[in-house]
Each structure stands twice: as C-alpha cells, then as structure tokens.
C-alpha positions in Angstrom: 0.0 0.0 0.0 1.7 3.2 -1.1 0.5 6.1 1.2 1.1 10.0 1.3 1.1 12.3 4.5 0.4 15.9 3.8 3.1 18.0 5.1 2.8 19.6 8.7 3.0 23.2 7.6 0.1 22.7 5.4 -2.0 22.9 8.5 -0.5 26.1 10.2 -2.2 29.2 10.9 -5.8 27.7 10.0 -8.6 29.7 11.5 -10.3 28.7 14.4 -8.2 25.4 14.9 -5.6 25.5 17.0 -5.7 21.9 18.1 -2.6 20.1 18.8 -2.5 16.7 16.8 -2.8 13.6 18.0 -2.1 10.3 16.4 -2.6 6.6 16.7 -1.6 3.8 13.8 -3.8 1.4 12.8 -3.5 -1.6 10.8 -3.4 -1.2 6.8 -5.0 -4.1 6.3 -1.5 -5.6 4.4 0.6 -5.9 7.5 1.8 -2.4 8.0 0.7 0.5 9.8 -1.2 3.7 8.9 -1.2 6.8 11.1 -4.5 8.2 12.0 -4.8 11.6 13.7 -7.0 12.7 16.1 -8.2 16.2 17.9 -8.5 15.7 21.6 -9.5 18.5 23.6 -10.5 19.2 26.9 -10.3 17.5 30.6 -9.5 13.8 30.5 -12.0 13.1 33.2 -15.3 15.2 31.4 -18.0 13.1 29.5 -16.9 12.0 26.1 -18.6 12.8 23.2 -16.7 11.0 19.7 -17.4 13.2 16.7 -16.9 11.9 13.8 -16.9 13.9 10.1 -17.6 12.5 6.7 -16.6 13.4 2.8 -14.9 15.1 1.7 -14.1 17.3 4.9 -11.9 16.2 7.8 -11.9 17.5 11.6 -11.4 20.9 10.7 -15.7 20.6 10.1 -15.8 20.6 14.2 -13.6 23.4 14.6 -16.4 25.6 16.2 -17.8 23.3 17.9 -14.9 22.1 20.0 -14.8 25.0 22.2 -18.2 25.2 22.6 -18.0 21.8 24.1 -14.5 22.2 26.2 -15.9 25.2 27.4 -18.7 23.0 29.5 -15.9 20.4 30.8 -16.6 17.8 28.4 -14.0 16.0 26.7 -14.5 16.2 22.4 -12.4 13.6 20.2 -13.3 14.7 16.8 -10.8 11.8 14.2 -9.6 12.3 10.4 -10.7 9.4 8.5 -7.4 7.8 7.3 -7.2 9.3 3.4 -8.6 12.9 5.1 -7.1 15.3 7.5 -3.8 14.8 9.0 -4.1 10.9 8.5 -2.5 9.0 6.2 -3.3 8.9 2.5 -3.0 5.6 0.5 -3.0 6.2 -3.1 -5.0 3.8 -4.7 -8.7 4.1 -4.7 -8.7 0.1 -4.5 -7.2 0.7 -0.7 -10.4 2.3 0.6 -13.5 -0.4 1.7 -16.2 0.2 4.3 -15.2 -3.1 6.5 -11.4 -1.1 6.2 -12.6 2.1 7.4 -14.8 0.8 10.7 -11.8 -1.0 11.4 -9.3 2.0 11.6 -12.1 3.8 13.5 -12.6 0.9 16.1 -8.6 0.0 16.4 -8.4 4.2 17.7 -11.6 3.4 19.8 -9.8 0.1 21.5 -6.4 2.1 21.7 -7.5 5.0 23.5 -10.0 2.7 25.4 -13.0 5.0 24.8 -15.7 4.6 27.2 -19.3 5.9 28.6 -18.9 7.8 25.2 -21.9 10.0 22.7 -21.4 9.1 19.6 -21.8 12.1 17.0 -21.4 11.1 13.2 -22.7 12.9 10.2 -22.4 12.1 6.4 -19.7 8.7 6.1 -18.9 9.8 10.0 -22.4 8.3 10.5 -22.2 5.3 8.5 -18.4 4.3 9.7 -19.5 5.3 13.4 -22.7 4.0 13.9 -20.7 0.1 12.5 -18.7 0.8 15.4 -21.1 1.3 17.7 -23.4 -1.3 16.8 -19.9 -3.7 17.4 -18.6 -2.1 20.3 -22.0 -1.5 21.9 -20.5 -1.3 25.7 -18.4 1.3 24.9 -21.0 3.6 23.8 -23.8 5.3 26.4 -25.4 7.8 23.9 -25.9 8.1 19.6 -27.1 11.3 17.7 -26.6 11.1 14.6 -27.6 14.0 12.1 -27.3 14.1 7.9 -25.9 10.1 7.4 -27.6 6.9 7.5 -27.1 3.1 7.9 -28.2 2.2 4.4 -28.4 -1.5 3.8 -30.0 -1.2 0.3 -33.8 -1.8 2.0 -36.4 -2.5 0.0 -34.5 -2.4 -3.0 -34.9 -6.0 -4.9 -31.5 -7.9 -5.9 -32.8 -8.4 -9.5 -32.4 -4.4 -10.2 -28.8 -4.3 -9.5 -27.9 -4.7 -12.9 -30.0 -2.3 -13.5 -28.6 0.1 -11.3 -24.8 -0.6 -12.2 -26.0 0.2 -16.1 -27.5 3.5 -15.2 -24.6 4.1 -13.3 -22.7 3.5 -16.4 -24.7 5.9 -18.7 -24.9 8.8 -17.0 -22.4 11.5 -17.5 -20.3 13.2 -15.5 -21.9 16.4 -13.8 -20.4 19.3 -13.5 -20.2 21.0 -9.7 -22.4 23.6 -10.4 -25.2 20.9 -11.9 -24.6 18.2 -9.3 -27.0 19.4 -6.9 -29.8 19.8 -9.2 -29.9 15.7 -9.6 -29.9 15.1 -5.7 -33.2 17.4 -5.9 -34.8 16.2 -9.3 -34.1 12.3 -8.3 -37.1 11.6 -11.0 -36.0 7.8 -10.5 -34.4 7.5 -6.9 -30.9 6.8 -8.4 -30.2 10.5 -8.3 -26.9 9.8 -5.6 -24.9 8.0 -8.4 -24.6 11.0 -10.0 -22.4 12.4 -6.8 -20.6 8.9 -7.4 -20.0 9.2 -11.0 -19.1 13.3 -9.8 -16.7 12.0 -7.0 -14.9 9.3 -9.5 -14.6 11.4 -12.1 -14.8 14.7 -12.2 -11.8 17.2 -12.9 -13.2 19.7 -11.4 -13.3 18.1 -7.6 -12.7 20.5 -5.6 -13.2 19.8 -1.5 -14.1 23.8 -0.5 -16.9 23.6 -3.2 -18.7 21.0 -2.1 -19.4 22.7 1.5 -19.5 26.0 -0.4 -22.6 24.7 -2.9 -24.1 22.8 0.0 -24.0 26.0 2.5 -26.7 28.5 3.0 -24.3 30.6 5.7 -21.5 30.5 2.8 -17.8 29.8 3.4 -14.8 32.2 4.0 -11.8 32.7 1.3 -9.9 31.3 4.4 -11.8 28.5 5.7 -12.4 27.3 1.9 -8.1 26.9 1.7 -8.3 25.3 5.1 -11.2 22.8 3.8 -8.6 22.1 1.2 -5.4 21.9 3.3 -5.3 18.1 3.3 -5.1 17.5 -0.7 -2.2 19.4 -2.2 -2.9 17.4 -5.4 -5.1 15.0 -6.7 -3.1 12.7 -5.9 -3.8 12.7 -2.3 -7.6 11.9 -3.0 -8.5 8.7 -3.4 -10.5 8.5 0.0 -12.6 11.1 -1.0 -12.9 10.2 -4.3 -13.6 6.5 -3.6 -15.9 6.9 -0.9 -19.5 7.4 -2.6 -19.1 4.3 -4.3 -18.9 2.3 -1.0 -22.3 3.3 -0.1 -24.2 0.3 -0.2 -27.2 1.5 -2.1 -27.5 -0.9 -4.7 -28.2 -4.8 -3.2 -25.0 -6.5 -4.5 -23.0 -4.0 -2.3 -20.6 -6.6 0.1 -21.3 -4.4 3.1 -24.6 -4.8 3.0 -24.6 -8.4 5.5 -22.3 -6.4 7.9 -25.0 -3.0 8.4 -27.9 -5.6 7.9 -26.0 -7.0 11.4 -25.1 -3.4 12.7 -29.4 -2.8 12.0 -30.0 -6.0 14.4 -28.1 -4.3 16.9 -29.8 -1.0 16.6 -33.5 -2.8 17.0 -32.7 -3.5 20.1 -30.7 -0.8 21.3 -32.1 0.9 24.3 -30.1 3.8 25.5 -30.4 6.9 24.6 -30.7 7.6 20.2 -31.4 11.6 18.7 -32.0 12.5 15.4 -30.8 15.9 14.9 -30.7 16.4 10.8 -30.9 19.8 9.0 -33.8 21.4 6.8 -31.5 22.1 3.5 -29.9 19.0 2.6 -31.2 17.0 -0.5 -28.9 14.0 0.2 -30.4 12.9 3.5 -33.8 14.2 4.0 -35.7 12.1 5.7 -33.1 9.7 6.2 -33.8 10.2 9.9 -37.4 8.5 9.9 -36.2 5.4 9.7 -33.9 5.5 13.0 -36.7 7.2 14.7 -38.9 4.4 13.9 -37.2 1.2 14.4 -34.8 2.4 17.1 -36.4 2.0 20.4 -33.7 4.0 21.9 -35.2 6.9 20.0 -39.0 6.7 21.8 -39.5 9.7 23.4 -36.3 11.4 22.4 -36.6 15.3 21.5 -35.4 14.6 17.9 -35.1 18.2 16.3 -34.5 19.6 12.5 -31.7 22.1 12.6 -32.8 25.0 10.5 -30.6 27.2 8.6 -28.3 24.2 7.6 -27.3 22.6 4.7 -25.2 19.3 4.5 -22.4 20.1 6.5 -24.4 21.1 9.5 -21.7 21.3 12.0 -20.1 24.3 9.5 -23.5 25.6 9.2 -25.0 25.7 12.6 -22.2 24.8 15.3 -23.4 26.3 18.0 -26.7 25.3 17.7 -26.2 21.9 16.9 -23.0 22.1 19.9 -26.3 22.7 22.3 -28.3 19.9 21.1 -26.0 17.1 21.8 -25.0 18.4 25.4 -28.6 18.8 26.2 -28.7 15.2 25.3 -26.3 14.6 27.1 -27.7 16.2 29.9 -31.2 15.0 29.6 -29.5 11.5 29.7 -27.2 10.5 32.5 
C-alpha cells in the first residue's frame, strides 16, 4: 500500500483550529501501519462525546464546535478518517472499503480505550461510526446522529442491480455547479450516483466547493483553503474520491450483510438515540425516519430539525447543533 502524508505546515495558521495533533496507527489491512490523527480536547476526566466527520471534509468541520463543548468540561475527540485530514493517505482508490474504514475507526476506539462515550457522526462519519457502535455496543452510552444513514439497500430487490450498475454507467459526469440539481430532481431514486459518478470522475473536484454549494451561511476565502489543506494534489484523494461508491445503495453492495448485522443491533438498542438532521440538505432528507422508527432508543427522544443548515451542519449551525448534543447529554445520565 503506497501512502502519502500531507506535510505539517500545510496545516498552520488555520482559522479557528488551534488543536494540537494527535495520532494513533492502525493496521493497513496488508501488515503495515497507517497513522491516523485525532483532535482531543478538553479534561480527561469530562464526559466523552466522539465526533466523527464525513466526505470530503476532515476534523477541521468541528472546529467551532470544540470550544463550545471544552468550554462545559466535556472532553470532544473529533478523528480524520485515514485518506482525510492529518491521516495517512493511500494512493489507490482500490485501498479504501467500508469493513477497512470501521476497522481504523474501532482499532483508535480500543487504543485509546473509549468509554461511557456519545457518539456524534454525520455524512460517512455516521455510516463508519454507527458500524462501530453497533460492534462495540459497551463502549458507547449515547448516539445522535444527524445528515448520514445506515443504508443497507432496504427495500430495493436484488434483480435491479444490474439495472442500477448500467445506469450508473450511462450517466455523465456532472459538472459542480449541476450536481445538486440531480440530488433534488431524483425523478428515478438513483439520483446519488450522479455524486458517485461526480466523486470518481470529475476534474473539477474541488473539496471547499462542495461545502460552499451545500452551504446557506457560505464559506470564508480562508476557511475554503483550510477545507482544502489536506489535498495538495489529486493525488492525495483517493478517499474522498472513492468513498460514494462504497455506499451500499444498490443490493450487490458486500457491506450490505455487515450493516444488515449493525441494524440488528440497533433494533434492540435501548439507550439513549437523537436524530438531529438539518432542513437544507437534499442528500439525507428524511433519512432520519427510519432510526426514529425502528430504534427503540429513540422513543421519546426530543429529535429536532436544525434550520438554517445545509449538509455540513456542523459548519452551518455549530453552536446550535454544539447545544443539542450536550442537552442530550444532559437530559440522559
């Protein structure tokens, strides 16, 4: 596995996140070692809250929310997904796979021996996290999840994957400034292989433009280079290229048995469960039903829409969404 680590000065002077790194390896998968780093702030003895981002950001997503929560005496460990961030980069798109990533995310989780801990994940932070909770269900007291899913291809008959795989091979690639029009139209519900065709292929991939097109708050000239810090080149992007086409949408996907298992978990997971999703995003509306239904954690939980908020809600909304998960907390000792 050939990997790439972005150099340190890179990520100086970035505003608002003045976070000493952390850093933890974690098994490639080929009998080497990957370094995965991690933002740790606040006392070691306050209640833990794991927040995990998605594509194609990295921790710097959190970085107002952090102080928001340090501030309150709780201890926030926000990771970079290995390929995002500080962590390492491997090359290939072919080194990326779901069962990979929940098992760099649960080797830092058993390392740092994570306990009593809220889970937060949003976008793939939700989808990696919530596999690690559902297989390291004692170390985890608390979920809220907002703007990701658990998908498992539901509902969606194994006879139509071919189907799905041609359309996929049709379509052309969109352009960033069309992309979000096929998330909205979705005339025939395979609207999010467009963002994977965009995501494989596009030249014009640009990590800043995807929070800016997503964002109703809009995005500094600053934080838009910081968004981009991690990827000096292309060639540094194969995670967040290859990640959209792990989603196990259509029902040949091979992680579809493993979050089929993570599901059984979650139907009988009692302890606390919020929904906390945003207003203006067109790739997870009404994703949150589903967890609010068949979750019985979730019964009588003050699941909220967070308005204002596109996407990335944690760039859009920190301080409100910041207050929802500590009230959680709160509300649930």
């Amino acid at each position: 596995m050939e990997v790439l680590r972005t150099p340190d000065e890179r990520f100086e002077n970035l505003p608002l996140y003045p976070f000493e790194p952390h850093y933890c390896d974690v098994d490639d998968g080929e009998g080497h070692k990957v370094r995965m780093h991690y933002v740790d702030e606040g006392p070691k003895d306050g209640p833990l809250v794991l927040a995990m981002h998605g594509q194609p950001v990295w921790s710097y997503l959190y970085r107002k929310m952090i102080p928001l929560f340090v501030a309150k005496g709780y201890r926030v460990i926000c990771p970079d997904l290995i390929g995002f961030g500080r962590s390492d980069k491997p090359t290939s798109t072919d080194d990326y796979t779901y069962a990979r990533h929940v098992g760099w995310v649960a080797s830092l989780v058993t390392q740092l021996d994570l306990q009593n801990v809220t889970f937060f994940g949003q976008d793939w932070g939700g989808l990696i996290g919530l596999r690690v909770v559902a297989e390291n269900e004692a170390r985890f007291a608390r979920v809220c999840i907002g703007n990701t899913g658990l998908p498992d291809a539901k509902g969606v008959p194994l006879e139509l994957a071919p189907k799905m795989h041609a359309y996929y091979e049709s379509i052309e690639v969109p352009t960033a400034e069309n992309l979000g029009t096929h998330f909205v139209e979705n005339t025939n519900g395979m609207g999010f292989l467009h963002w994977v065709k965009f995501a494989a292929e596009a030249t014009d991939f640009v990590v800043s433009n995807m929070v800016k097109n997503s964002s109703p708050v809009g995005i500094s000239d600053e934080e838009a280079a910081a968004f981009d810090a991690p990827f000096p080149s292309d060639d540094y992007m194969a995670g967040a290229r290859k990640f959209p086409s792990l989603v196990p949408i259509i029902p040949d996907n091979p992680a579809i048995p493993a979050n089929k298992a993570a599901w059984d978990v979650f139907h009988k997971w009692e302890k606390p469960f919020l929904t906390a999703f945003s207003d203006m995003d067109p790739v997870t509306a009404g994703g949150e039903k589903r967890f609010q239904e068949e979750v019985p954690g979730a019964n009588g939980q003050p699941h909220t829409t967070i308005k204002t908020a596109g996407h990335f809600l944690q760039h859009d909304q920190p301080d409100v969404l910041a207050t929802v998960i500590m009230d959680f907390i709160e509300a649930n000792p």
